[in-house]
VOBA-1610 file (N, C-alpha, C; in pm, whole numbers, padded with zeros to 5 digits, always signed):
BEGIN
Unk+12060+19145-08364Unk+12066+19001-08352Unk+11931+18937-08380Unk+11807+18965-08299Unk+11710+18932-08342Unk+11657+18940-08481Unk+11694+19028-08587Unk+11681+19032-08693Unk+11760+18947-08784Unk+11852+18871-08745Unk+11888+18769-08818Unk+11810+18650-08796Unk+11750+18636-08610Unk+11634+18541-08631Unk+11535+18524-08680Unk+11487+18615-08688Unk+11363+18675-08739Unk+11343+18616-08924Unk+11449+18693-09009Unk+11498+18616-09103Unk+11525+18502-09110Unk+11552+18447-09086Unk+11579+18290-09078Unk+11457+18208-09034Unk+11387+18285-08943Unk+11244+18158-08905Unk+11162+18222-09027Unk+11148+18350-09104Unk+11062+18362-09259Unk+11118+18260-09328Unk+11255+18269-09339Unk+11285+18213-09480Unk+11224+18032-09458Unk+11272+17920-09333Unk+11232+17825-09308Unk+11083+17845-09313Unk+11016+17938-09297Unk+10850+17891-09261Unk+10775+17918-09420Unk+10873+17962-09547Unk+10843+17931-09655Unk+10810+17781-09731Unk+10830+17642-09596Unk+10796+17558-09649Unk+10732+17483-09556Unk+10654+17593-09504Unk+10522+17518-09444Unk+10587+17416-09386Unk+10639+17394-09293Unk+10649+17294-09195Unk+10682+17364-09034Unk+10670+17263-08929Unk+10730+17347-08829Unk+10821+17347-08837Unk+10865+17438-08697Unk+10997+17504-08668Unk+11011+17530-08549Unk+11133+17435-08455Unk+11162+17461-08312Unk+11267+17498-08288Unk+11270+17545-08191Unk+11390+17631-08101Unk+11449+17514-08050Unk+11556+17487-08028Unk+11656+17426-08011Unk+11655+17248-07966Unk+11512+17238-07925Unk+11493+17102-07956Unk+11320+17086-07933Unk+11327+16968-07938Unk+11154+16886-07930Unk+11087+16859-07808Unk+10957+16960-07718Unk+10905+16874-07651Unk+10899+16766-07697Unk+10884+16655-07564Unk+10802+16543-07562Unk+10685+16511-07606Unk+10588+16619-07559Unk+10421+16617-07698Unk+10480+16648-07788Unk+10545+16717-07817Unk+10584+16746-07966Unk+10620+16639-08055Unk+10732+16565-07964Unk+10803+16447-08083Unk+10718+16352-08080Unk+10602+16337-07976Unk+10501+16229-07976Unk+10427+16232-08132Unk+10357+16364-08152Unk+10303+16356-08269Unk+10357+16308-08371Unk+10472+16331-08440Unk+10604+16309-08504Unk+10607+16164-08505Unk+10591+16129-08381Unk+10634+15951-08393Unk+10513+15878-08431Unk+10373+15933-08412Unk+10262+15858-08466Unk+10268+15899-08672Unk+10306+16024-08729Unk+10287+16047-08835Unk+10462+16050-08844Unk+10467+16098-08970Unk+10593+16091-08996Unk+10689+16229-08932Unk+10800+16208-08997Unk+10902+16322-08917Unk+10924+16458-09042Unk+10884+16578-08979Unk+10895+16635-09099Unk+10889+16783-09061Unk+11026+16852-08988Unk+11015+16960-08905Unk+11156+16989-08964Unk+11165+17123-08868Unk+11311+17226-08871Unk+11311+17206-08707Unk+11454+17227-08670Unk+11531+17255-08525Unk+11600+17362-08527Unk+11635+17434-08489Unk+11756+17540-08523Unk+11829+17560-08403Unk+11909+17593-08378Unk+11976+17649-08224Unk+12131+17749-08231Unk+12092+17829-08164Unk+12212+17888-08183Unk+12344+17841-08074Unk+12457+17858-08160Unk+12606+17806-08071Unk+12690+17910-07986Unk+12848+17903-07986Unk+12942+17955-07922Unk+12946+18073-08049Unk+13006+18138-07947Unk+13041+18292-07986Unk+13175+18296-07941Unk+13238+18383-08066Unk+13358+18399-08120Unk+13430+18534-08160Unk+13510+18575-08119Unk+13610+18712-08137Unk+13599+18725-08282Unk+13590+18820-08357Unk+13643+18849-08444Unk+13761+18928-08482Unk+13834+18897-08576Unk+13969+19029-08550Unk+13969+19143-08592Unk+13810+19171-08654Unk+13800+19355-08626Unk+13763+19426-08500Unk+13750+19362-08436Unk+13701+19395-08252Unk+13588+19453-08250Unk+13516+19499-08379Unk+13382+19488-08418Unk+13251+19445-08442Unk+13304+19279-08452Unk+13166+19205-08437Unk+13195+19064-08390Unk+13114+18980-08388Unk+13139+18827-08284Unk+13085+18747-08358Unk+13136+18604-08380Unk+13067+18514-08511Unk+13010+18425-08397Unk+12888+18337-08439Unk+12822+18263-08385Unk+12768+18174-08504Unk+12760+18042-08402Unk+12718+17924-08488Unk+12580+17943-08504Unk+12538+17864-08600Unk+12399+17887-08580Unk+12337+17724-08685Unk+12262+17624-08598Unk+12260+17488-08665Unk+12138+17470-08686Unk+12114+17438-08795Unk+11951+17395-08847Unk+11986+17264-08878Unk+11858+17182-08815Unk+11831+17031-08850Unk+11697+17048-08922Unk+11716+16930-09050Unk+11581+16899-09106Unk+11555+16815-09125Unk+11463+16741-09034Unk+11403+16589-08993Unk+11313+16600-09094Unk+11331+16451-09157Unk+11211+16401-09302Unk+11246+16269-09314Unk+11118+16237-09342Unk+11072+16068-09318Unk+10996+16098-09469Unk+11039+15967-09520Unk+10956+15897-09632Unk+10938+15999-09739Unk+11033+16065-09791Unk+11057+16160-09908Unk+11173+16086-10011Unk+11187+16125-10104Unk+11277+16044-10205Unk+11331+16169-10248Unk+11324+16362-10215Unk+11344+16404-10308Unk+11480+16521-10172Unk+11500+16424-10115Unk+11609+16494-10012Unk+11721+16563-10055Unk+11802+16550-10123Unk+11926+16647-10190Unk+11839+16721-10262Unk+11741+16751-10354Unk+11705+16833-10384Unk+11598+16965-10273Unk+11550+16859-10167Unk+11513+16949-10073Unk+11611+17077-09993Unk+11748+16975-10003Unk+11854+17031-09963Unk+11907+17173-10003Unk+11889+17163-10149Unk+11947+17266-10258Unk+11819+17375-10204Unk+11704+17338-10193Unk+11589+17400-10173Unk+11624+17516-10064Unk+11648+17467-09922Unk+11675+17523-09819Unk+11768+17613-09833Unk+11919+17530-09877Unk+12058+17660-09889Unk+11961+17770-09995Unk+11920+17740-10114Unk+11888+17919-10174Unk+11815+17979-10119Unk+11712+17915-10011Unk+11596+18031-09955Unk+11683+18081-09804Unk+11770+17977-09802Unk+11885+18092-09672Unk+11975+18158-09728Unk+12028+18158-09824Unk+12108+18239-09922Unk+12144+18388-09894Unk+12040+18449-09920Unk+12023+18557-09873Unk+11984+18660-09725Unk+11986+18548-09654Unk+12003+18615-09497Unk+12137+18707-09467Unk+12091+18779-09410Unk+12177+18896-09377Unk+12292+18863-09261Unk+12392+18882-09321Unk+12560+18855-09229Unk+12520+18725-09156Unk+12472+18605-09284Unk+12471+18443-09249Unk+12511+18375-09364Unk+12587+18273-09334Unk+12657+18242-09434Unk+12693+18059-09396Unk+12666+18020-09523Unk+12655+17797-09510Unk+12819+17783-09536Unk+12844+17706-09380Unk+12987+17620-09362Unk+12988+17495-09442Unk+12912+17443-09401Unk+12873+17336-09450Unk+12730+17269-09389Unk+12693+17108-09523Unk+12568+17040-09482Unk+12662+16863-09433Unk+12575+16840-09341Unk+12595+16682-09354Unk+12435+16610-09348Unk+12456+16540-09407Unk+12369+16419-09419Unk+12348+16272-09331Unk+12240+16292-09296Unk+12256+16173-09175Unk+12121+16095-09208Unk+12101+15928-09121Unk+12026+15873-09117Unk+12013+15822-09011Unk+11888+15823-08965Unk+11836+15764-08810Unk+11772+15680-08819Unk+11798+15559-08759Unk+11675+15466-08737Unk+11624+15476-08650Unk+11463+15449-08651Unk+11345+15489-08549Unk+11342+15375-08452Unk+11313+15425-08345Unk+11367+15231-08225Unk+11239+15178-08278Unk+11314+15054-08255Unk+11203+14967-08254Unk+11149+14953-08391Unk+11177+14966-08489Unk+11173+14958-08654Unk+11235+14951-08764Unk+11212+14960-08822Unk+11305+14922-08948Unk+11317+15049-09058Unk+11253+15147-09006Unk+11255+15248-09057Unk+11345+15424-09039Unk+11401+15444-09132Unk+11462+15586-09085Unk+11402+15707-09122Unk+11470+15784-09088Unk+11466+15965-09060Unk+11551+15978-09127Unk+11582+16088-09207Unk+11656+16172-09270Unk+11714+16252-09227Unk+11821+16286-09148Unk+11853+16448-09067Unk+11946+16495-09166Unk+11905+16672-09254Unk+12029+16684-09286Unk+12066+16822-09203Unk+12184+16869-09126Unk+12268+16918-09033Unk+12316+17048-09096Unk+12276+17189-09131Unk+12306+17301-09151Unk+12405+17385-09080Unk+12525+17372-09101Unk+12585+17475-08998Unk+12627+17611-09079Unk+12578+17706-08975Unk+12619+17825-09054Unk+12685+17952-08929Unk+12711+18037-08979Unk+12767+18145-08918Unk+12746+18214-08920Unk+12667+18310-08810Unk+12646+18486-08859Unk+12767+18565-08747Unk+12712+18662-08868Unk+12822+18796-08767Unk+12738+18905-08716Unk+12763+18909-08573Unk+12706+19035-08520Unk+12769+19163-08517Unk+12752+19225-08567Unk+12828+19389-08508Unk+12774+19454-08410Unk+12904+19449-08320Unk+12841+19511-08165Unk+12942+19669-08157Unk+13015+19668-08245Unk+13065+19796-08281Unk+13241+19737-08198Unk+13300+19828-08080Unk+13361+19839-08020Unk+13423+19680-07893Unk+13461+19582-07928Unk+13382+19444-07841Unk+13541+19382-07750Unk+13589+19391-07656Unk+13710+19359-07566Unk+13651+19240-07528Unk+13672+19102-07590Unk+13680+18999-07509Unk+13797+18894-07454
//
């Protein structure tokens, strides 16, 4: 299991930005709110039977907060090929979102990665 994380925080830290575990300190998003927004989130979800009784699927969601870029669907395309190749992970789908920042007139970019890996735990009665 850890080796699918492991993979996944290389492949994201190929573009030099941070990268948090399932959400944002407060110092953290402070910085963020004086400069612009321009990080990874990831978190892992619910776990799921599979019907070989062999392994268990789990969600697994990457957010990518970006402020003041024009080149976002192509950043997009960027991300799915450098996760592409992660091992027993695989893209459900992306959504695309926009946030406005309080108190401004300005947004955030979130686009919403959901994906799925499979664990093999061999033998699994749930």
């Amino acid at each position: 299991m850890q080796e699918q994380i492991d993979a996944l925080l290389t492949a994201l830290n190929t573009f030099d930005i941070p990268v948090f575990e399932d959400d944002l300190a407060e110092d953290e998003e402070t910085q963020f709110k004086k400069k612009n927004y321009h990080f990874f989130v990831y978190e892992t979800g619910d776990m799921n039977k599979n019907d070989d009784n062999r392994s268990i699927s789990q969600d697994v969601v990457i957010y990518y907060y970006s402020e003041n870029r024009d080149d976002i669907d192509e950043r997009t395309i960027d991300i799915i090929t450098e996760l592409s190749n992660l091992p027993r992970m695989s893209l459900k789908r992306t959504q695309k979102q926009r946030l406005k920042r309080k108190d401004t007139d300005n947004y955030v970019d979130r686009i919403v990665f959901l994906y799925q890996r499979r664990i093999v735990t061999g033998c699994v009665e749930l």
